[in-house]
C-alpha positions as CSV (number, residue, x, y, z in Angstrom):
1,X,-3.3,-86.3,-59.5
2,X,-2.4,-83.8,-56.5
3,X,1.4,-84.5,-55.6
4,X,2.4,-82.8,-52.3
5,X,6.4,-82.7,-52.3
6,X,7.9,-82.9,-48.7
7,X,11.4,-81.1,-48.0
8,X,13.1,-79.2,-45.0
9,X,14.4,-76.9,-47.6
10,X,13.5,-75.6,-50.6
11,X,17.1,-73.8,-51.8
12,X,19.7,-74.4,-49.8
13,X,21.9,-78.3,-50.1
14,X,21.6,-80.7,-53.2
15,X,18.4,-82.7,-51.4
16,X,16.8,-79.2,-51.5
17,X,17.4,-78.1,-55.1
18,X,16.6,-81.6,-56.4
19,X,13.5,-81.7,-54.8
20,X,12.8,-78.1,-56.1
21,X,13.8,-79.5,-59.9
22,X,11.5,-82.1,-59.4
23,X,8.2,-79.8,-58.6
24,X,9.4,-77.3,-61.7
25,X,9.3,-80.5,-63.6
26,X,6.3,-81.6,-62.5
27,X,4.7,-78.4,-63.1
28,X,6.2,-78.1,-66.4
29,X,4.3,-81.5,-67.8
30,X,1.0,-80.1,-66.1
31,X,0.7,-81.9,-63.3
32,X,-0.8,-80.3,-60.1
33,X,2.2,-80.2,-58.0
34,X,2.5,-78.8,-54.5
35,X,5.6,-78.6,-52.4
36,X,5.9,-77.7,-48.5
37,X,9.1,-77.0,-46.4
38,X,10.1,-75.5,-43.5
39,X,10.4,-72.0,-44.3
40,X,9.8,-71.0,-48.1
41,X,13.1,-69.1,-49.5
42,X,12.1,-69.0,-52.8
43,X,9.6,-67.5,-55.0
44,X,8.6,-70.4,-56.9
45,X,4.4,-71.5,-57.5
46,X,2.9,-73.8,-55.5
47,X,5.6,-73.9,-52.6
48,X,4.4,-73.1,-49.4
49,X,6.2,-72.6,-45.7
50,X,5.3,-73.6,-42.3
51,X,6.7,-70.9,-40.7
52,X,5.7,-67.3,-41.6
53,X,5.7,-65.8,-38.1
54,X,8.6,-64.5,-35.7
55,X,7.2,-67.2,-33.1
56,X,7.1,-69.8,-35.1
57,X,10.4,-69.4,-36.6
58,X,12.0,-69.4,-33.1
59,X,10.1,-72.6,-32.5
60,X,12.0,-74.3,-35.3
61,X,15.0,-73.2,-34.0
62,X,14.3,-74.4,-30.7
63,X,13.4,-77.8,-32.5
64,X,16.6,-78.2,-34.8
65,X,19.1,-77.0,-31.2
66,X,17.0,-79.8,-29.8
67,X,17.7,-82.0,-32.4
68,X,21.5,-81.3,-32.3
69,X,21.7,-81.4,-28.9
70,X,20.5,-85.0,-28.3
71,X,22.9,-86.5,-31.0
72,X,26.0,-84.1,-29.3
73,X,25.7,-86.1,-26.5
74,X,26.4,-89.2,-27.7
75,X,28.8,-87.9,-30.7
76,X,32.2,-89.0,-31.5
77,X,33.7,-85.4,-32.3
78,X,32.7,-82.8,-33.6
79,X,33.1,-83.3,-37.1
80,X,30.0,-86.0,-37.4
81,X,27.7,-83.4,-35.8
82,X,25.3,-83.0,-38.6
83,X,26.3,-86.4,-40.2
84,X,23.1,-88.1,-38.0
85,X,19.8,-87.3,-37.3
86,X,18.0,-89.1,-34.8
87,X,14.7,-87.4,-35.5
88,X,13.0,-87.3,-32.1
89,X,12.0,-83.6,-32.6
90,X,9.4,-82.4,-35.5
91,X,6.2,-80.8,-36.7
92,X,3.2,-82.7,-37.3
93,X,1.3,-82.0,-40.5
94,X,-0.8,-84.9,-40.9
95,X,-3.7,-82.2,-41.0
96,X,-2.4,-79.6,-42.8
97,X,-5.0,-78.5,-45.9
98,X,-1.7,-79.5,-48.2
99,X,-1.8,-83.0,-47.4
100,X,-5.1,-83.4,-46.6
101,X,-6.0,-82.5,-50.5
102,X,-2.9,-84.6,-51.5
103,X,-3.3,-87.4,-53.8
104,X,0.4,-88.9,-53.4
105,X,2.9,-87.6,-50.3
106,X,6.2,-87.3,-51.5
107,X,9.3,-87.1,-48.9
108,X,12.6,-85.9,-49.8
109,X,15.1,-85.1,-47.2
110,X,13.1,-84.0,-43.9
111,X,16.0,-83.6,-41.3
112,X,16.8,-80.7,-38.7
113,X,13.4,-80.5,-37.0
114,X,10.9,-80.3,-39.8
115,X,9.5,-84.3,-38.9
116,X,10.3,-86.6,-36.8
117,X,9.7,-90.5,-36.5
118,X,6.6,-89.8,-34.8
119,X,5.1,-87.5,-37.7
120,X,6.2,-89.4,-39.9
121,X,4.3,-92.3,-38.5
122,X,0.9,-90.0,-38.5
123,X,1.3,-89.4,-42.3
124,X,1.5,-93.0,-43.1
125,X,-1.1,-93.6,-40.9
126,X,-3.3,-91.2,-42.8
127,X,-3.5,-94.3,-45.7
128,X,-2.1,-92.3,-48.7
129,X,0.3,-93.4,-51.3
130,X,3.9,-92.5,-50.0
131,X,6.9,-92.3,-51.7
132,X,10.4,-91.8,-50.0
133,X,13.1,-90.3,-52.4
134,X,16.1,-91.2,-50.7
135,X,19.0,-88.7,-50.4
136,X,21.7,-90.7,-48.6
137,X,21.2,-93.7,-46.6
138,X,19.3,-92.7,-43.6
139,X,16.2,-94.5,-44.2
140,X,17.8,-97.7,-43.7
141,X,20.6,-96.8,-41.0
142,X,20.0,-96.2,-37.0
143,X,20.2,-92.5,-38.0
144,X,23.8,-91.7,-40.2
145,X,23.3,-90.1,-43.5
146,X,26.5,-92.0,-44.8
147,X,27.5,-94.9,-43.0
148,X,31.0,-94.6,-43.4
149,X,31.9,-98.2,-44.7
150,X,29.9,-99.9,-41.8
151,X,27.6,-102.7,-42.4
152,X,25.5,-102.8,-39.5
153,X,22.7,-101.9,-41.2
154,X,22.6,-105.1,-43.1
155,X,21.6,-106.9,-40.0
156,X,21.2,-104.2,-37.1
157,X,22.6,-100.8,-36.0
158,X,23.9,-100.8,-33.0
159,X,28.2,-100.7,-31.8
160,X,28.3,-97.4,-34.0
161,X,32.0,-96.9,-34.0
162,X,32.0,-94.2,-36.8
163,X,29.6,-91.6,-34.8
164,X,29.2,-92.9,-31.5
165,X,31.7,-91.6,-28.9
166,X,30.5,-94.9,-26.3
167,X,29.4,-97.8,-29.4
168,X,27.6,-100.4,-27.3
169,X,24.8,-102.9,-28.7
170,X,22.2,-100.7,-27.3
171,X,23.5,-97.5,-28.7
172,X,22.0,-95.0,-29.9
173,X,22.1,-95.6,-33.1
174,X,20.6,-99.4,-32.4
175,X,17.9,-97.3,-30.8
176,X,16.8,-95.3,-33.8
177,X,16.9,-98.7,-35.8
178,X,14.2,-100.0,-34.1
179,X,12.3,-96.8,-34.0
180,X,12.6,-97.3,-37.8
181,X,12.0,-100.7,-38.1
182,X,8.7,-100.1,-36.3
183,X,8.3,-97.2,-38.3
184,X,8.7,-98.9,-41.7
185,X,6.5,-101.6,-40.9
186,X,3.4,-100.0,-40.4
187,X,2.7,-99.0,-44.2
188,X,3.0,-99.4,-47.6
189,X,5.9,-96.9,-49.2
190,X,7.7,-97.1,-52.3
191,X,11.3,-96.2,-51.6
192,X,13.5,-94.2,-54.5
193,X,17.2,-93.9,-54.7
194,X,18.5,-91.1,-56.7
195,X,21.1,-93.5,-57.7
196,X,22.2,-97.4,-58.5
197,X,24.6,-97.4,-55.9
198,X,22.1,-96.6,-53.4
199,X,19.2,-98.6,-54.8
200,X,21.4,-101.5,-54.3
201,X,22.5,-100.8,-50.9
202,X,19.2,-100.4,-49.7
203,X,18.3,-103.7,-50.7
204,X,20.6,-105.0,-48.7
205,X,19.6,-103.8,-45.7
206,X,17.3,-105.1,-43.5
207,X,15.1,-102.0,-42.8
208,X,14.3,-101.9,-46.5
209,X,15.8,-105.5,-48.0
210,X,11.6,-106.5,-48.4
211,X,10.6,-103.1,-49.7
212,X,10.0,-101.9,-53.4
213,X,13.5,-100.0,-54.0
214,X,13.4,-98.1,-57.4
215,X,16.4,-96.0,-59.1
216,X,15.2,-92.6,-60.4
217,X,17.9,-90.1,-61.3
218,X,17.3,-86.7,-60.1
219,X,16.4,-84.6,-63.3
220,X,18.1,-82.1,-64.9
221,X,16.8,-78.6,-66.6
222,X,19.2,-78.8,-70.0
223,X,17.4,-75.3,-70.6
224,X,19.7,-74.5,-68.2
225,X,22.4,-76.8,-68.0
226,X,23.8,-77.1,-71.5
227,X,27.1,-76.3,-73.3
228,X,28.9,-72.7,-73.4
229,X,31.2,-71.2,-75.3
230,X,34.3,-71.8,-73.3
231,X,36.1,-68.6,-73.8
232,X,32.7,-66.6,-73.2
233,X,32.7,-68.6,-69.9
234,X,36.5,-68.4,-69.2
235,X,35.8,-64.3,-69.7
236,X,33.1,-64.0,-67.5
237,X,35.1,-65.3,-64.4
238,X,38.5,-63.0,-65.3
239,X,40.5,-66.3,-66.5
240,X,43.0,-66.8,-68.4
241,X,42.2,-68.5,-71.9
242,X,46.3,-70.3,-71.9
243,X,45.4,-72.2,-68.5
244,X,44.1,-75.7,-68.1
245,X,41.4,-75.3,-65.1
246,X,40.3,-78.1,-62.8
247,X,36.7,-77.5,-60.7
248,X,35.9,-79.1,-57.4
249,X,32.4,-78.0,-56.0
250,X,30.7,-79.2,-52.8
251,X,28.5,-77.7,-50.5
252,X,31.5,-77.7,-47.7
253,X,34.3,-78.4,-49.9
254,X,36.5,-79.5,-46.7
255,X,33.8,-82.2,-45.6
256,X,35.6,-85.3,-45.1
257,X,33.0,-87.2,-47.4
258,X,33.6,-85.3,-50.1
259,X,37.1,-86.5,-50.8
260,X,39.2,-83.0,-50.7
261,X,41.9,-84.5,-49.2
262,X,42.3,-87.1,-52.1
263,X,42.0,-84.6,-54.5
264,X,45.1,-82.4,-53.1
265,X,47.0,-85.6,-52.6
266,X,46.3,-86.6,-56.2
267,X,47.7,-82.5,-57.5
268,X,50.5,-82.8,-55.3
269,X,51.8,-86.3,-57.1
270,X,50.7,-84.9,-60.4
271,X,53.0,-81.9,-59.8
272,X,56.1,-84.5,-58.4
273,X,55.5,-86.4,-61.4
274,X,55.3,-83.3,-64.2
275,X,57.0,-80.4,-62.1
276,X,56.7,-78.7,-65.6
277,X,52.8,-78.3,-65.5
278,X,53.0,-75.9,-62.0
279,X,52.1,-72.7,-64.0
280,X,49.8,-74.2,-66.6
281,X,47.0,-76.2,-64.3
282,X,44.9,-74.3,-62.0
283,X,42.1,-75.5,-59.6
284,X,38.7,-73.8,-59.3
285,X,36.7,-74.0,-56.8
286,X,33.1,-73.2,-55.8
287,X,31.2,-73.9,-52.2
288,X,32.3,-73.3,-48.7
289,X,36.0,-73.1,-48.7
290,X,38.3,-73.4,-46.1
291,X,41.7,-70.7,-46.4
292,X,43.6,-72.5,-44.3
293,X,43.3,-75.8,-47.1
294,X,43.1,-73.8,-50.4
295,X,46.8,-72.4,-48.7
296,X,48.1,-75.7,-48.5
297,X,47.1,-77.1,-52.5
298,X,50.6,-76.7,-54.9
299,X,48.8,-75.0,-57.4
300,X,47.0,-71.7,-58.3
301,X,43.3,-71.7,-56.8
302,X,40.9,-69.7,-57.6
303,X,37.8,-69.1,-55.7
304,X,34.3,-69.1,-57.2
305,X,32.5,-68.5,-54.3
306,X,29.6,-69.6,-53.4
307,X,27.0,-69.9,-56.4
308,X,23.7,-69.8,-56.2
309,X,22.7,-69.2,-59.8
310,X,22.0,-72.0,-62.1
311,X,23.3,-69.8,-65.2
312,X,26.4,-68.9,-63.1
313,X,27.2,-72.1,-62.2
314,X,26.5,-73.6,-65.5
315,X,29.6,-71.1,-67.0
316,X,31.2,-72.5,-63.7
317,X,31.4,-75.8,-65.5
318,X,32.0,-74.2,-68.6
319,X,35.5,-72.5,-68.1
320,X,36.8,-75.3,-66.5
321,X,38.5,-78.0,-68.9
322,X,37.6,-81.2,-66.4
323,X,35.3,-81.8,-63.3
324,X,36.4,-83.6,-60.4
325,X,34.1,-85.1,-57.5
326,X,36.4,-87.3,-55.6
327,X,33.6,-88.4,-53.0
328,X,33.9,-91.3,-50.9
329,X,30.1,-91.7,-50.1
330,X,27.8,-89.8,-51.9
331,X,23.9,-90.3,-53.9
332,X,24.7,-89.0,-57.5
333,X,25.3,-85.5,-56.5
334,X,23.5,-82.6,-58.9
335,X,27.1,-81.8,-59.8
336,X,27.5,-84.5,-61.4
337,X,24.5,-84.0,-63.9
338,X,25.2,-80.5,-64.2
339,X,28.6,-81.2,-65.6
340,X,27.8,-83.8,-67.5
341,X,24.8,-81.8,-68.8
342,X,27.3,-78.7,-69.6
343,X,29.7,-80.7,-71.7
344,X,32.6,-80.9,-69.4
């Protein structure tokens, strides 16, 4: 069987890596896996990139401003920017050799210009199995990744109050509803959450309520990914073996959906509660950080920076005596696993 793995990225965000873990895996259990994205990053078999000239890179960057541009009209603020996709801008590769020799299409998280509704419409109309792996919930929303506690989708988007600077009932986001609706009704797919949580809130919607819905964790390379000696790991980053370290780890560690805000809320009533533990808990931290935050936390942080390396961030987990993912929305995030799958 010929799988063709669809992804904007191939190494940069969680969607990205997952999808990438995915091909490895198929690879690994001999199956003739194939993965296309945007532009290829890595140097990893059988993944291939649309752009590979100067031109066409400045087309995608036309594509993804253009992208941007139409939701930033309609935004609330600022900080929901790239927290919906509207998808009106993409390439179409219903006749690229890839899936063209493609048995199954698999999509993962396709966003910032690399297809659109329309494209996707012309690779379900090419009559091949599809299957959707599901990042966050924007298969079944008018176009938010999260849906910040509204319900809309369980009857129809539209009134977006979380990301909509003018919610009416003929928003924008009741706009790309229908384009999906439309969309979702013109073939056969079989949906895949990377979690419960999201299998189940799929099925309450009504863009996917009367679709096959399936939970598949993302997997997990325990090669990789496995317990370390903790004072080897401890050494490697310069700590100190007599401290109790906490990690927090997120892409953008100040993005509001990520929960930073409870976490330092949480440290600052540990510390009024057990003033004596000031010098013996320290936080880590590893992603984009924000100085201005880290400043305001009433304990040591250290900085990780940002990792890259799956051995690096496996010793990341390692050295620290307790994870903590204080999300508010989120799909099983590969930090998660990788903790887990580390011991900590």
């Amino acid at each position: 069987m010929r799988i063709l793995i669809l992804s904007t990225f191939d190494t940069f965000g969680g969607a990205a890596i997952a999808a990438m873990r995915l091909h490895k895996a198929f690879l690994k259990q001999g199956a003739e896996s194939k993965m296309l994205v945007q532009e290829k990053k890595s140097t990893v078999q059988n993944v291939s990139g649309l752009d590979t000239t100067w031109f066409q890179k400045k087309k995608t960057l036309i594509r993804f401003a253009l992208d941007r541009l139409e939701f930033a009209l309609h935004e609330k603020n600022k900080q929901v920017r790239f927290g919906y996709s509207q998808a009106s801008f993409g390439v179409d590769i219903s006749k690229h050799v890839l899936v063209e020799q493609a048995d199954v299409i698999h999509i993962h998280w396709v966003h910032f210009g690399f297809l659109s509704i329309t494209t996707l419409e012309k690779l379900i109309a090419t009559k091949k199995p599809i299957v959707i792996t599901m990042h966050d919930m924007w298969f079944f929303t008018g176009g938010c990744h999260y849906s910040k506690n509204c319900l809309h989708y369980t009857h129809e988007c539209g009134n977006c109050e979380p990301y909509v600077k003018r919610p009416s009932a003929d928003d924008i986001s009741h706009t790309g509803w229908l384009r999906k609706k439309q969309l979702l009704n013109t073939g056969t797919i079989t949906f895949v959450a990377c979690s419960e949580w999201l299998a189940d809130t799929a099925r309450t919607s009504t863009l996917l309520g009367d679709k096959k819905v399936l939970s598949v964790p993302n997997p997990i390379d325990v090669g990789l990914f496995h317990p370390i000696e903790k004072h080897n790991a401890q050494e490697f980053f310069n700590l100190s073996p007599n401290k109790y370290y906490v990690l927090f780890a997120a892409m953008k560690v100040t993005d509001e959906r990520k929960g930073f805000a409870y976490l330092k809320e949480a440290l600052e009533l540990l510390l009024k509660a057990h003033p004596e533990v000031q010098d013996t808990i320290e936080l880590l931290i590893f992603g984009q950080e924000d100085t201005t935050e880290m400043e305001s936390i009433p304990f040591k942080v250290t900085s990780l920076g940002r990792l890259s390396d799956a051995s690096v961030i496996a010793k990341a987990y390692a050295a620290a005596n307790l994870f903590v993912i204080p999300s508010l929305e989120d799909n099983l995030p590969n930090t998660v696993m990788e903790a887990m799958s580390c011991g900590t």
